[in-house]
N, C-alpha and C positions, 0 to 999 in steps of 0.2 A: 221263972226267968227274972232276973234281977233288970236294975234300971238301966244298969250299964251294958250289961248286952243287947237291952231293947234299945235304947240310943244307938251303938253300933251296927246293928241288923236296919236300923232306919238309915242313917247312914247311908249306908249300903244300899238300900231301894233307890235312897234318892239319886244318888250316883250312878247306879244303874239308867234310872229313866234319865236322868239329863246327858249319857251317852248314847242312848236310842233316840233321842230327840236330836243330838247332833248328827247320829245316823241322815233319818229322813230328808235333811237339808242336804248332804251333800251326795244323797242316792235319786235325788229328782232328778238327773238328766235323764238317767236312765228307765223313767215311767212316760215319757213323754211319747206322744204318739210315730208310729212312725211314717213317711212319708213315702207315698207308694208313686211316686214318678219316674217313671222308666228311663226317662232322657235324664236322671240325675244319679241313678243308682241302678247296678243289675240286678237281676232276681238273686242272686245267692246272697247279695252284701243285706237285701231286702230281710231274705232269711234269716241273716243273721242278726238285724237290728231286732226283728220278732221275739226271735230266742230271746238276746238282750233284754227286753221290753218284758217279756212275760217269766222271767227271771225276776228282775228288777221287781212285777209285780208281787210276787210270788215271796221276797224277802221283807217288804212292805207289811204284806199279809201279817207275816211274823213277829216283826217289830209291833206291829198292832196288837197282836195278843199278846205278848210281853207286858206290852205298858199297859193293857187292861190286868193283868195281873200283879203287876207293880202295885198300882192303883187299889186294887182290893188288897193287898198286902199293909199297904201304910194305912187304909181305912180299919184293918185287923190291928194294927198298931196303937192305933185311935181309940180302936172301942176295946182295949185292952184285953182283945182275944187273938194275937200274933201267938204262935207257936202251938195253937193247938188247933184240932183237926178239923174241917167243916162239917166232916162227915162225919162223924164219930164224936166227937169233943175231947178224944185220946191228946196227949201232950206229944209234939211229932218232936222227934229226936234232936238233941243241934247238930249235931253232924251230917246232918240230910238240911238243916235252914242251913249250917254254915256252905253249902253245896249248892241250894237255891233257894235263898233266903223268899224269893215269892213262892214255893208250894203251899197249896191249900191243906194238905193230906196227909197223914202218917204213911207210911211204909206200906202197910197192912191196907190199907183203904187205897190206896193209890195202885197197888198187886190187883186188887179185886179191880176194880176198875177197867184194868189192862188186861186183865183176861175177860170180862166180858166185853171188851171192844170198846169200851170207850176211851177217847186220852186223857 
């Protein structure tokens, strides 16, 4: 892979994680604990701040692996091993980086994977 597509693939990471970091900031109300006073709120609205809340967590969760995988993406960028497999050391295709430039995995190793049950 040439220099110019590893500069735009990075690019790309970074931009990635500085919009999931803007994420987080403006998805905090919605982790905040919720307030179980009866004389302030009824039980369904309760229920539904819950949901809310464990929603909210639940997309957090996510954002988190994201950016640890961003994270190991630009560090594969670093040690001038981006685009090839972790598992295998096969060269993963750009049309699956250009798709998601943080995958660790070719095609082939990433199938194997998902059939035996892992993500």
């Amino acid at each position: 892979m040439d220099a110019v597509v590893m500069r735009a693939f990075e690019a790309r990471l970074l931009a990635l994680r500085e919009a999931l970091r803007e994420l987080e900031h403006t998805a905090e109300e919605g982790r905040r604990p919720v307030e179980l006073d009866q004389a302030r709120q009824g039980r369904l609205a309760r229920m539904d701040a819950l949901q809310g809340q464990a929603m909210a967590l639940e997309a957090q969760r996510r954002r988190d692996l994201e950016l640890r995988k961003i994270a190991a993406a630009l560090q594969r960028i670093a040690d001038g091993e981006f685009g090839e497999c972790v598992a295998c050391g096969a060269a993963i295709a750009q049309a699956r980086l250009e798709f998601d430039p943080a995958t660790p995995l070719c095609i082939e190793c990433a199938s194997a994977s998902e059939v035996a049950g892992q993500p």
